[in-house]
VMD Tcl script that draws the C-alpha trace (Angstrom):
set ca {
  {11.32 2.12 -61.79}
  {11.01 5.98 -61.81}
  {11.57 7.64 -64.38}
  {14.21 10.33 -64.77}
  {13.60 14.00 -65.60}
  {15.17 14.74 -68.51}
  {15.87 17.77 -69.92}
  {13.32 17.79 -72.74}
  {10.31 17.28 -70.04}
  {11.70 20.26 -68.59}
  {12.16 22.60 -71.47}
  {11.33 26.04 -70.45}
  {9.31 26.17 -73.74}
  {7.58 23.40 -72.75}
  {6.68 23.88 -69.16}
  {6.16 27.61 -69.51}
  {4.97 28.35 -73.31}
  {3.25 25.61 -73.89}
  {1.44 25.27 -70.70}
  {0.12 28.30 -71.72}
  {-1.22 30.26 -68.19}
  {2.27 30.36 -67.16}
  {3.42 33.09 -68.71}
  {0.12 35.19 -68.22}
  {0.00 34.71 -64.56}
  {3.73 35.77 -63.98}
  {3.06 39.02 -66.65}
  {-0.04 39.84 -64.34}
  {2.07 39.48 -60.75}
  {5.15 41.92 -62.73}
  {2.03 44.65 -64.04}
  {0.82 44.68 -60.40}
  {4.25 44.95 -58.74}
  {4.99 47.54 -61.17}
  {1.67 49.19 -60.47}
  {1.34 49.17 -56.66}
  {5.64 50.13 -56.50}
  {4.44 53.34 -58.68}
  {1.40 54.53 -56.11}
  {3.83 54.30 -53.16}
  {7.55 55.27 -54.86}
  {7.43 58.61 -52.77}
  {7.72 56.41 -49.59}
  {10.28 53.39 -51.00}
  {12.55 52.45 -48.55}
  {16.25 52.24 -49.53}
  {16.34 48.12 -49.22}
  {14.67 45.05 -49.61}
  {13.40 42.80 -46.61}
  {14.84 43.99 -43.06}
  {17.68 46.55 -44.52}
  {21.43 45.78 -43.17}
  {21.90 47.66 -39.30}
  {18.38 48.57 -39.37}
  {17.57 45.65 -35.88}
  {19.14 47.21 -32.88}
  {22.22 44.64 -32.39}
  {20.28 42.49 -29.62}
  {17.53 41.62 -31.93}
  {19.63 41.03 -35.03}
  {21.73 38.50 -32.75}
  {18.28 37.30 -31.25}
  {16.37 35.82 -34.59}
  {20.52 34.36 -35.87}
  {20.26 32.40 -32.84}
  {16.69 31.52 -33.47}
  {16.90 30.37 -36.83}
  {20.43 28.27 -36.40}
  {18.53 25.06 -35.13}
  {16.04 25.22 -38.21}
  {18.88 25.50 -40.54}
  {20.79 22.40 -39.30}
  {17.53 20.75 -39.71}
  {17.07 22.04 -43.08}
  {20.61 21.39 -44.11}
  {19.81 17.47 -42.92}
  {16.71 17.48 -44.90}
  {17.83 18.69 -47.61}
  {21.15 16.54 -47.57}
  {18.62 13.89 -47.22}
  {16.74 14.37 -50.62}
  {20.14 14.70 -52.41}
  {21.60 11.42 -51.07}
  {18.07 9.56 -51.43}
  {16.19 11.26 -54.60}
  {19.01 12.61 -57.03}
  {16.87 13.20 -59.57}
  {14.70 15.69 -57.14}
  {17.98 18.16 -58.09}
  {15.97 19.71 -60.58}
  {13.22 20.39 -58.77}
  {15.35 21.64 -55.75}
  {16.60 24.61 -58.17}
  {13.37 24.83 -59.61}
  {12.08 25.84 -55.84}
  {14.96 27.29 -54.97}
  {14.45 29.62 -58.15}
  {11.50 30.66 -57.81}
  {12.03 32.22 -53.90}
  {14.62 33.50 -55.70}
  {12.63 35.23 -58.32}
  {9.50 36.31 -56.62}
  {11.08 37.82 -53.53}
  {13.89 39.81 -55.42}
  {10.51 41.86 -56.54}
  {10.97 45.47 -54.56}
  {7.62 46.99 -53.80}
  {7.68 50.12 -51.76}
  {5.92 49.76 -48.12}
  {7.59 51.44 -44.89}
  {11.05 52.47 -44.23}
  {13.32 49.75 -43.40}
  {11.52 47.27 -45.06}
  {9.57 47.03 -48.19}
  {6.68 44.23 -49.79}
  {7.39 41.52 -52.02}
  {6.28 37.91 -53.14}
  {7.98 35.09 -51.12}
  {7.78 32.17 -53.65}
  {7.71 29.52 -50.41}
  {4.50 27.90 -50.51}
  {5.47 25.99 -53.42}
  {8.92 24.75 -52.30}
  {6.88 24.10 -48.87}
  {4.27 21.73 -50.83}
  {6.97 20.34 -52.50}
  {9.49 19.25 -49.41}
  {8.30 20.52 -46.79}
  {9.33 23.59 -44.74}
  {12.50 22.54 -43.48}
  {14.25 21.99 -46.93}
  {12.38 25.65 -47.66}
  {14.98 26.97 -44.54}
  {17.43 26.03 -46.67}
  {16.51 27.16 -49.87}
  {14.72 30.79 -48.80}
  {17.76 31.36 -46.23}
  {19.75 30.54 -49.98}
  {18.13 33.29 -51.81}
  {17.99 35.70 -48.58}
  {21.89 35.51 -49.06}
  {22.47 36.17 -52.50}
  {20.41 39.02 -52.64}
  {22.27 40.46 -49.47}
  {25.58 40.36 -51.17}
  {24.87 40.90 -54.45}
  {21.95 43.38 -54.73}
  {22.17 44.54 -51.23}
  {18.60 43.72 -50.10}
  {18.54 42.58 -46.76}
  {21.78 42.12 -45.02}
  {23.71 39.59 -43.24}
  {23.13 41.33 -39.80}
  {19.56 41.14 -40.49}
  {19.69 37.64 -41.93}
  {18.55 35.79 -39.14}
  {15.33 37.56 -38.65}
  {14.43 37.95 -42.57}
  {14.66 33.98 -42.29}
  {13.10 33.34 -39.84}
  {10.05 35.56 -41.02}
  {10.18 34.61 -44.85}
  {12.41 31.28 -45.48}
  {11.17 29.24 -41.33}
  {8.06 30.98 -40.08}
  {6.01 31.69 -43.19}
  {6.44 27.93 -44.83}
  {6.28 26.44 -41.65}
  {2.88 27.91 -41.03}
  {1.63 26.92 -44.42}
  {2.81 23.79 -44.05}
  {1.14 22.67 -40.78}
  {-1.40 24.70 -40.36}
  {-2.85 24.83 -44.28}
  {-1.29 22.29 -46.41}
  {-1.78 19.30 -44.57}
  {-5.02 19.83 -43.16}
  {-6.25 20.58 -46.70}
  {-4.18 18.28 -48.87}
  {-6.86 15.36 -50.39}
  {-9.68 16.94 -48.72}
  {-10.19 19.91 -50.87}
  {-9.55 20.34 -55.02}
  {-5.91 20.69 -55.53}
  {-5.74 24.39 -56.85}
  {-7.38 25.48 -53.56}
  {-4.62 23.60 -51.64}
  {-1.99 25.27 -53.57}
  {-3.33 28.40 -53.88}
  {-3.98 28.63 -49.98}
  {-1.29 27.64 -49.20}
  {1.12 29.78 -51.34}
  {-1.26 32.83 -50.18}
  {-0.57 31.79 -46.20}
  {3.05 31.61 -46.94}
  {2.87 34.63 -48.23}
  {0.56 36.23 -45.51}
  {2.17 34.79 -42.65}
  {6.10 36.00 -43.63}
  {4.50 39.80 -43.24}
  {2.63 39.01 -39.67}
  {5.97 37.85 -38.44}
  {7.68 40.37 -40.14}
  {5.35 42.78 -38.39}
  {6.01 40.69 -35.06}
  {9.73 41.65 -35.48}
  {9.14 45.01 -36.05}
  {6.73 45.89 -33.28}
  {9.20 44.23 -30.50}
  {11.90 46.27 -32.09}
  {10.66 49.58 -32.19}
  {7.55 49.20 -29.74}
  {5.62 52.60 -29.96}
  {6.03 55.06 -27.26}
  {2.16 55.81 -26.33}
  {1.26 52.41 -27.10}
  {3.41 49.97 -26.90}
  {3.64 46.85 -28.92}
  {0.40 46.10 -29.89}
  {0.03 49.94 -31.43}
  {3.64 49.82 -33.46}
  {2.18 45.96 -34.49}
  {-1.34 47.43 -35.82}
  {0.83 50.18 -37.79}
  {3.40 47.99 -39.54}
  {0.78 45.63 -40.24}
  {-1.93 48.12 -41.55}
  {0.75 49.43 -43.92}
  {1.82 46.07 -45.25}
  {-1.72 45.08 -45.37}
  {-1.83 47.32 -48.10}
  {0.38 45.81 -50.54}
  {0.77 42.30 -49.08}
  {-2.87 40.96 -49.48}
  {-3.03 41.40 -53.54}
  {0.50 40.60 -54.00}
  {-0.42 37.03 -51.66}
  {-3.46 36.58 -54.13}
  {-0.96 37.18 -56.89}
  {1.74 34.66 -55.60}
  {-1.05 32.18 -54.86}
  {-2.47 31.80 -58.38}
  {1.10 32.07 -60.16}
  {1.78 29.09 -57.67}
  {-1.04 27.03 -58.64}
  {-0.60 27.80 -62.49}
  {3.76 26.22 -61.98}
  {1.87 23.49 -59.81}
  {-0.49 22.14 -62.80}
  {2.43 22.74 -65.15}
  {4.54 20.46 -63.25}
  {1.47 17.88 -63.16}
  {1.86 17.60 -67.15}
  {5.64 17.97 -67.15}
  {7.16 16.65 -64.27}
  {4.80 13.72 -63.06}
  {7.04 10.74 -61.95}
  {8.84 13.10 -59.80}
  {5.52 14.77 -58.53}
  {4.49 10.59 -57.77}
  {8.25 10.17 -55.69}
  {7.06 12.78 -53.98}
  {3.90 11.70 -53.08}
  {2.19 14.23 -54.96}
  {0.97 12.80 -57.83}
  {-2.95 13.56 -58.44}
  {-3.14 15.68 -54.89}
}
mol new
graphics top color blue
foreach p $ca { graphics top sphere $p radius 0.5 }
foreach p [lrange $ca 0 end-1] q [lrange $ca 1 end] { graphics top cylinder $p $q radius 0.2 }
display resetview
């Protein structure tokens, strides 16, 4: 029978103190947010993700209708794991926390939009990317109504870029081809960093057919959004990736018979 997570296996102490690299890798992603926001705070855009009316009206209607099928998916899925795996609750929030956390950090990068961690790939290891609709599109909407980053106009297209395209892209195209055949950090850590990576190139994507550039076009407005992400997305992916591994081993020692009904015991 599997056993249940209690409450004293998932201590913060315990997971976070006393696994010890915890709390050092998330101190080292804060310094370097802190660090790269400070070089660029002369050009910090007024919002996080895609601000609120910034999408001319066709494209903000475009990515809601785009990302409406992978949320009734995602709502299944994770309606699914409730009904089936109660005791995976705790690791839903747990996921569902840490998008929270990670992409509520505001780093300066172009007007309109701005860097940040997305916190995906580990929700994506963990259930998959459709349950990470769910649970990215969750955080994507408190932070649009209560901290007014993003907006509800814009919500369909900072999903699909962050909470659909970037886990679903880890998912298939890193996680599963790697899982078993490569040590597990290196699974983890790639795929947190793809996440990561990938949310900006669609991001970029959206940008670029939004506001294509008048001499050139869409590739030319898609080379500058992307050069000037580039800038602070690749260390803040490298960042995201090791924090992810370092809450990965942590929940090997602290959460293992729900790591096994998940099929991811000793991955």
């Amino acid at each position: 029978m599997v056993q249940k997570l209690s409450l004293e296996r998932l201590h913060p102490q315990k997971m976070f103190v006393q696994s010890g690299k915890i709390g050092w890798g998330l101190l080292a992603l804060l310094l370097l947010s802190a660090q790269i926001a400070g070089a660029n705070s002369s050009a910090a855009p007024p919002k996080m993700h895609i601000m609120e009316g910034f999408l001319p009206l066709w494209w903000a209607v475009f990515w809601w209708m785009v990302a409406i099928p992978f949320w009734v998916v995602g709502f299944m899925r994770v309606r699914k794991v409730i009904v089936e795996k109660p005791q995976q609750r705790i690791m839903l929030g747990l996921a569902g926390g840490f998008i929270f956390v990670l992409s509520a950090l505001k780093i300066p990068s172009v007007t309109g939009s701005s860097s940040h961690p997305t916190g995906t790939g580990l929700s994506s290891l963990l259930f998959g990317p459709f349950v990470t609709a769910i649970l990215g599109t969750i955080a994507l909407i408190f932070q649009a109504l209560l901290v007014a980053h993003g907006g509800i106009s814009t919500l369909g297209a900072n999903a699909i870029s962050m909470a659909i395209g970037g886990p679903l892209v880890a998912y298939f195209f890193v996680w599963l081809p790697l899982r078993g055949k490569t040590p597990t950090w290196l699974s983890v850590f790639t795929t947190a960093f793809v996440a990561d990576l990938a949310t900006y190139l669609i991001t970029t994507t959206q940008l670029a057919l939004a506001f294509p550039s008048p001499v050139s076009g869409f590739t030319g407005s898609w080379l500058t959004f992307a050069g000037i992400f580039a800038v602070t997305q690749i260390p803040l992916a490298v960042a995201e990736g090791i924090l992810t591994v370092l809450i990965f081993n942590a929940l090997q020692s602290t959460a293992t018979a729900e790591l096994q009904e998940l099929g991811l015991e000793g991955v």
